[in-house]
N, C-alpha and C positions, 0 to 999 in steps of 0.2 A: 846670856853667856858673858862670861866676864872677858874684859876688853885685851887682855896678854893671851887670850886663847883665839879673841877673833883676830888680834894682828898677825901669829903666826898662823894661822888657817890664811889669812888673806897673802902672805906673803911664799908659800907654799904653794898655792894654788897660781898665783902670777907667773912664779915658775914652773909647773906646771904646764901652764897656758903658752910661755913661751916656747916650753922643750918642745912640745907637739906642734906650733907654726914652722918653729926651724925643722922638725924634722918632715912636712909635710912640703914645705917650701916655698920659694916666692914663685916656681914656676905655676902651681899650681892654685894659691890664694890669688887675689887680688892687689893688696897690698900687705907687706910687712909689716905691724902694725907698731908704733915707738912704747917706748917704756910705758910711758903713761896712759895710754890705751889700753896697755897691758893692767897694768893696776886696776883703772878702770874696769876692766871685764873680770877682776880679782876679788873687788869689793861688789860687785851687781851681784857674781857667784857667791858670796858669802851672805851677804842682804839675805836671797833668797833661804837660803839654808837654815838663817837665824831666825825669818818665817815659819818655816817649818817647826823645827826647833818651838818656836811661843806656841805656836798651831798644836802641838802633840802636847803638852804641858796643860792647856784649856781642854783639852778632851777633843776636838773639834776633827 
């Protein structure tokens, strides 16, 4: 995948990832988690996809 399609997939999805803690809440998680955790769980979720993604392309 080219890289202007994985950085708005990855920044879509951080948001995403945030809308659903906040709206789940700190009563209920553990911890809130900071931006950069956020991203972090933004690019694993994309990682995995772009697996996929090479996985379907090789027949596999």
């Amino acid at each position: 995948m080219d890289s202007k399609t994985v950085e708005k997939l990855e920044a879509k999805t951080e948001d995403a990832i945030a809308e659903i803690m906040q709206k789940i809440g700190v009563r209920k998680l553990p911890i809130s988690p900071v931006r950069r955790t956020l991203h972090l769980m933004a690019k694993a979720a994309v990682t995995v996809y772009e697996a996929a993604v090479e996985n379907q392309s090789r027949g596999e």
